[in-house]
VONUDO-993748 format. One record per residue (C-alpha): residue in one letter; x, y, z. Coordinates in nm, 4 decimals. Each point is the difference from the previous one (the first is absolute). Layout:
r, X, Y, Z
A, X, Y, Z
...
REM end
This chain:
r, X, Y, Z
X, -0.9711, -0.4912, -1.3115
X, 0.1636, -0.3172, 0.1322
X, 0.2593, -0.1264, 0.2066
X, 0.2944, -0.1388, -0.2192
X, 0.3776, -0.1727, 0.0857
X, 0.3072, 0.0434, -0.1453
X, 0.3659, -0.1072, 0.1037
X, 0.2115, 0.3008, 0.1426
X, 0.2109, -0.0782, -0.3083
X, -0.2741, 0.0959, -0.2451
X, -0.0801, -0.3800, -0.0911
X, -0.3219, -0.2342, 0.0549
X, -0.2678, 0.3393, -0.0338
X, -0.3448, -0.2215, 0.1081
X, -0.3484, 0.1114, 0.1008
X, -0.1097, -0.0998, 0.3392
X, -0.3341, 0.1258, 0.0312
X, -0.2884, 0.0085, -0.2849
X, -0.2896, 0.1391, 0.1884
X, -0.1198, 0.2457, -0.2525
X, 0.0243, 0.2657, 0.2517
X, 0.1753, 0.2998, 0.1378
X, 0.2464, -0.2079, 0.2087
X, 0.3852, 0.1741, 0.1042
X, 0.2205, 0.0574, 0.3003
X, 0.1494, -0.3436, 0.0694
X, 0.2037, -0.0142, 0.3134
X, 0.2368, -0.3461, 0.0201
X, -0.0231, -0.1600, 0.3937
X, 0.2954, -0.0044, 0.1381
X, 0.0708, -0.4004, -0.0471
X, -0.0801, 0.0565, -0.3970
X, -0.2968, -0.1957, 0.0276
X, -0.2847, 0.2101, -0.0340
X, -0.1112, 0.2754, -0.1773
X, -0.2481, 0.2647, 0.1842
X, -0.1618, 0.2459, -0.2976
X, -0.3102, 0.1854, -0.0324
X, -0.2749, -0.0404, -0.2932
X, -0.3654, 0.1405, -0.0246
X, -0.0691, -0.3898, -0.1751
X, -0.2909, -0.1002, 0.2522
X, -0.1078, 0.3178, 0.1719
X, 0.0374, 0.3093, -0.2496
X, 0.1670, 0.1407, 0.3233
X, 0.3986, -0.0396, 0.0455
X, 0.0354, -0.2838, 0.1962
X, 0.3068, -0.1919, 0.1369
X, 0.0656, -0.3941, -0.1166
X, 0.2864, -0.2296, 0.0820
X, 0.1197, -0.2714, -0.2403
X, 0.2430, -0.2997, 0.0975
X, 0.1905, -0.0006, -0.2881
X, 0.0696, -0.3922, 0.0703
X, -0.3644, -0.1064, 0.0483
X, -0.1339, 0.2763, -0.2278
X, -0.2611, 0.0507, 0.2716
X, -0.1271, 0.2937, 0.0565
X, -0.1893, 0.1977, 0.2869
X, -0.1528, 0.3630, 0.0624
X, 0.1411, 0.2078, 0.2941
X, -0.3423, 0.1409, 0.1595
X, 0.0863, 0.1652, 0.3082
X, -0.4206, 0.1581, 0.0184
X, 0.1626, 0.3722, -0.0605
X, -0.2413, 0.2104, -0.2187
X, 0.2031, 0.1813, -0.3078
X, 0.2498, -0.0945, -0.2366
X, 0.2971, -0.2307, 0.0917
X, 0.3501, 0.1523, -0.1447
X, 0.3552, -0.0654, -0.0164
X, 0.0357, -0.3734, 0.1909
X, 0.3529, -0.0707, 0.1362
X, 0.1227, -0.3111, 0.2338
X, 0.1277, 0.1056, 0.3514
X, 0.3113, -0.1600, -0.0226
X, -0.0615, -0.2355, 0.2553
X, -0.2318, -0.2118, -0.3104
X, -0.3100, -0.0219, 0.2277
X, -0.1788, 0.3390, -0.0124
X, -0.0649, 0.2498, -0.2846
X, -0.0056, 0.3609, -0.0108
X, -0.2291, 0.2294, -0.2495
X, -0.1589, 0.3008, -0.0259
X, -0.3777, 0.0709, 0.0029
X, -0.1514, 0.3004, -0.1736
X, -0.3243, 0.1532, 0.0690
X, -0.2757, -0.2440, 0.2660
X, 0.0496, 0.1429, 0.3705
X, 0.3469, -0.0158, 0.0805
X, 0.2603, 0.0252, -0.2786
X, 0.3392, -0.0459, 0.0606
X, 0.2723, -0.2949, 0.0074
X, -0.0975, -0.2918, 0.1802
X, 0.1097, -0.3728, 0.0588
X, -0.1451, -0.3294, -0.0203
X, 0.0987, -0.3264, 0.1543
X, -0.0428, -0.2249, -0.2874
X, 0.1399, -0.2954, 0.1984
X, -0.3151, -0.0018, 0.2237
X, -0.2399, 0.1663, -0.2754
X, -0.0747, 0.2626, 0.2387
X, 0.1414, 0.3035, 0.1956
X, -0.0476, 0.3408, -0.1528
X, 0.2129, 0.2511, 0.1569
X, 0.0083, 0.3736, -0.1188
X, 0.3522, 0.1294, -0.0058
X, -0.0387, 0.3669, -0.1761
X, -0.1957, 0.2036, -0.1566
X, -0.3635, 0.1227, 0.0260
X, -0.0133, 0.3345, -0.0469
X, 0.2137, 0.0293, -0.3139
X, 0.1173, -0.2801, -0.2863
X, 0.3047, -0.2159, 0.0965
X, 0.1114, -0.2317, -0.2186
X, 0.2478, -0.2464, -0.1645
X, 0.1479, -0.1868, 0.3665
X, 0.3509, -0.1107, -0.0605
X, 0.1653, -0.1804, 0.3125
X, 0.3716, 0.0110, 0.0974
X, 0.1653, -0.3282, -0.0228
X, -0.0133, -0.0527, 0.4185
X, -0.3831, 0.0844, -0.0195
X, 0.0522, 0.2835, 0.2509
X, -0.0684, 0.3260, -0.2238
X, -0.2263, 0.0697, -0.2857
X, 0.0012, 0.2596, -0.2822
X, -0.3030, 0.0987, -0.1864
X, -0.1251, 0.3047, -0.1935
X, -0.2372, 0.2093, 0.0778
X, -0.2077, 0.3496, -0.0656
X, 0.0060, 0.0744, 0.4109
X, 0.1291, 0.3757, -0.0648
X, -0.3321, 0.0732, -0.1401
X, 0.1010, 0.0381, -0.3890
X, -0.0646, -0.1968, -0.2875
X, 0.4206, -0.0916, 0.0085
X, 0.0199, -0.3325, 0.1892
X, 0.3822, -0.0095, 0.1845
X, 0.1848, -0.2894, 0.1153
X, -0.0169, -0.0631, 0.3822
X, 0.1559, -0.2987, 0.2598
X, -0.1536, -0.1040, 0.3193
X, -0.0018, -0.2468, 0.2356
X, -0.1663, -0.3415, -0.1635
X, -0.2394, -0.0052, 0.2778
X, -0.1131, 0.3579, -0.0299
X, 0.1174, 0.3027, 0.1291
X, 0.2436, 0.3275, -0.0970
X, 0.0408, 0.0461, -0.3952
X, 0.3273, 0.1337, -0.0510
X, -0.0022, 0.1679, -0.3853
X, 0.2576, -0.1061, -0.2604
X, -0.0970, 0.1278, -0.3157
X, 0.1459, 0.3367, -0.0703
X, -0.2389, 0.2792, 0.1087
X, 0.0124, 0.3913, -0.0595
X, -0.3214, 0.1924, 0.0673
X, -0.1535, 0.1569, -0.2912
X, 0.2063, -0.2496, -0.2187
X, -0.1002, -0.2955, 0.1068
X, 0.0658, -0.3201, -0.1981
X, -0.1681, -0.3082, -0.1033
X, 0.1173, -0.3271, 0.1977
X, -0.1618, -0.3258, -0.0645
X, 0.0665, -0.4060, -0.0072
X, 0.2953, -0.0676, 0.2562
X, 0.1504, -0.2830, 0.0408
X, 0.2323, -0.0827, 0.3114
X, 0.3455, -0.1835, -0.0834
X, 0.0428, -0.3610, 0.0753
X, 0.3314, 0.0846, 0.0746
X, 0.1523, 0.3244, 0.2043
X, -0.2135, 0.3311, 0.1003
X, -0.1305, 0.0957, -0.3476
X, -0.3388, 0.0742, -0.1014
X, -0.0730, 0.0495, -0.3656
X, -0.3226, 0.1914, -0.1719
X, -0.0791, 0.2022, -0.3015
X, -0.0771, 0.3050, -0.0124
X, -0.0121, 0.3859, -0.1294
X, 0.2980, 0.2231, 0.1434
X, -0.2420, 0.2932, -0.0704
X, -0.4003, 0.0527, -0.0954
X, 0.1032, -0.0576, -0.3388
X, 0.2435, -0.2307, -0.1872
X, -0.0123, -0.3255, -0.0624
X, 0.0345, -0.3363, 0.2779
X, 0.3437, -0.0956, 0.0682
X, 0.1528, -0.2603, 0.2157
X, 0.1141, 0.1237, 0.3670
X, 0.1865, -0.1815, 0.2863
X, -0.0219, 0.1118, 0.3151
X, 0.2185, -0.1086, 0.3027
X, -0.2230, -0.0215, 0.3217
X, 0.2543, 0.0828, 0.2549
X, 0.0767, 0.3392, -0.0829
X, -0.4364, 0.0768, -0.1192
X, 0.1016, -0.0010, -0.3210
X, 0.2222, 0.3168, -0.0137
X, 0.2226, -0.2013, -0.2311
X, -0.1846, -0.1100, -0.3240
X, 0.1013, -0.1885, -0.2571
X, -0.1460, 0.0197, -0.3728
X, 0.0549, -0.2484, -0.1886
X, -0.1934, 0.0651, -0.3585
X, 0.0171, 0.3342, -0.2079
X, -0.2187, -0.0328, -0.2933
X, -0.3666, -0.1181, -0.0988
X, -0.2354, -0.0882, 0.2997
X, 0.1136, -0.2486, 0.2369
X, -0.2612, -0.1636, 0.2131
X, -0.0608, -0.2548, 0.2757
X, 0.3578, -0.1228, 0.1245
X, 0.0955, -0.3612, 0.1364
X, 0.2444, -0.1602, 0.1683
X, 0.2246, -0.2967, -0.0605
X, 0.0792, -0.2576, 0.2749
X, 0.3853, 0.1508, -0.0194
X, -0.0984, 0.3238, 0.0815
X, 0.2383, 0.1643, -0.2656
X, -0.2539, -0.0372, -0.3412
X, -0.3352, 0.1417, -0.0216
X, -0.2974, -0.0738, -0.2798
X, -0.2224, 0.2950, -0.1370
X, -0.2543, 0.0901, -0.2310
X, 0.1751, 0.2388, -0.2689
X, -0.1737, 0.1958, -0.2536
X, 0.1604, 0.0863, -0.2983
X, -0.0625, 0.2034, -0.3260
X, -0.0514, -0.4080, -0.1513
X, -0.2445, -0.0725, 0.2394
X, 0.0387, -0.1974, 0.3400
X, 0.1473, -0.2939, 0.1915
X, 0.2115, -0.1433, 0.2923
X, 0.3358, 0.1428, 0.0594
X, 0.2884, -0.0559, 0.2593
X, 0.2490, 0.1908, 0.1323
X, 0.3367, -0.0477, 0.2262
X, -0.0480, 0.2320, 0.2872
X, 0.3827, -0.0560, 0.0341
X, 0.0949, 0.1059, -0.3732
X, -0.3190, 0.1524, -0.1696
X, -0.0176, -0.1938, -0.2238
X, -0.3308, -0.1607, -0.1312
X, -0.0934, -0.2934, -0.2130
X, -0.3147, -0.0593, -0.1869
X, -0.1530, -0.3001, 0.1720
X, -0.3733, 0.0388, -0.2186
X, -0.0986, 0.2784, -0.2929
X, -0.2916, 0.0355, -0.1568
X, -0.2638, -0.0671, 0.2815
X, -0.2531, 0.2042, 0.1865
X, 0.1509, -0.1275, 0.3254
X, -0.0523, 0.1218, 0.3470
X, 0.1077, -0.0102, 0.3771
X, 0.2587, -0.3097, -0.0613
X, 0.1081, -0.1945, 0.3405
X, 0.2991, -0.1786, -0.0185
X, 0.0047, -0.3121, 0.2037
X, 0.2381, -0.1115, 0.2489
X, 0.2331, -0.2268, -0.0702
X, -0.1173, -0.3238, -0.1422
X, 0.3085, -0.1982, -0.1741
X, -0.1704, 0.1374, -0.3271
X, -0.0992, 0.3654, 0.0835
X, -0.2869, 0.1190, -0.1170
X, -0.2171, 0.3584, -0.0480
X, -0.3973, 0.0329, 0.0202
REM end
């Protein structure tokens, strides 16, 4: 895998990366100028790199945490990133000041998997998912950026719990969108969740096929997705306002899009 563009109207589809590797999750910095994504090009391991996309220079992000480096995300305030470690001796979500090259600060986690940080526009809250109820069904949960109280937001009936994964927090209002199973079975559909009320009202916004790994525009109304379809799979967007989608990209194993913010000529990793 590799990390591609394409225009949020479907034109100018270009390869970014050509490492030869297992290289996904790209996550746009909030000034559109860098791209934070994780490969297994130099290490075998999952590691996390940052690319200027106007120099074309490129770093790793080694914080000297044992395991595998996950799902990278800006803080919104462009100088630290937040990602999840797996396995090593403390896994959880943690932050790095990338500013300073330095920093490491453990925010949750430990005992149990949290992962996928998503940060409210203000930088105050943070949802993630997360397997803390002790079953293999990961939920949606926000806390407190710094740490602290999760508060769960994913629908959640013992005995029939659901699957929640991938959110994504709104650039624009109190929304938090992820995919996920309504029950143990079924397929992945697309879910928005408003924070204030802990998600008792839920929006779904796909019906058919699986539906996987939503993002959010800069206008906070349109959201991109991975569909899959009886004809195979691609890049689809819908109006949260409406329902109604567009096909932005068919034909392509593509996964975990992030749509940038807005740069004059928006684009989608």
């Amino acid at each position: 895998q590799e990390i591609y563009l394409i225009d949020s109207d479907g034109e100018n589809f270009r390869q970014l990366t050509q490492y030869g590797d297992l290289t996904q999750m790209p996550t746009w910095s909030p000034d559109g100028q860098r791209i934070a994504f994780i490969s297994r090009k130099d290490t075998g391991l999952p590691r996390i790199y940052e690319l200027d996309l106007d120099t074309r220079s490129e770093r790793v992000v080694e914080p000297n945490r044992v395991g595998d480096h996950m799902t990278p995300v800006y803080v919104p305030n462009g100088r630290e990133l937040a990602f999840a470690v797996t396995g090593g001796n403390r896994s959880g979500i943690f932050r790095y000041d990338l500013e300073r090259d330095c920093c490491l600060t453990h925010v949750s986690g430990w005992r149990w998997d949290d992962l996928s940080p998503t940060f409210s526009p203000d930088g105050s809250r943070m949802a993630f998912n997360s397997n803390r109820l002790g079953t293999a069904h990961p939920q949606i949960y926000v806390m407190p950026s710094a740490g602290g109280e999760a508060d769960l937001i994913s629908p959640y009936l013992h005995g029939q719990e659901g699957y929640y994964t991938s959110p994504e927090w709104a650039p624009v209002g109190d929304y938090v969108a992820f995919h996920g199973r309504v029950s143990r079975r079924g397929r992945y559909q697309i879910l928005v969740a408003e924070v204030a009320d802990q998600g008792r009202r839920l929006r779904q916004l796909t019906w058919e096929g699986n539906n996987e790994d939503p993002s959010w525009a800069p206008d906070g109304r349109h959201l991109v997705f991975v569909g899959r379809r009886d004809w195979g799979t691609g890049l689809m967007v819908v109006d949260t306002a409406t329902g109604k989608y567009r096909m932005l990209l068919r034909g392509f194993d593509v996964r975990v899009p992030d749509w940038s913010p807005s740069l004059g000529t928006t684009g989608l990793g």
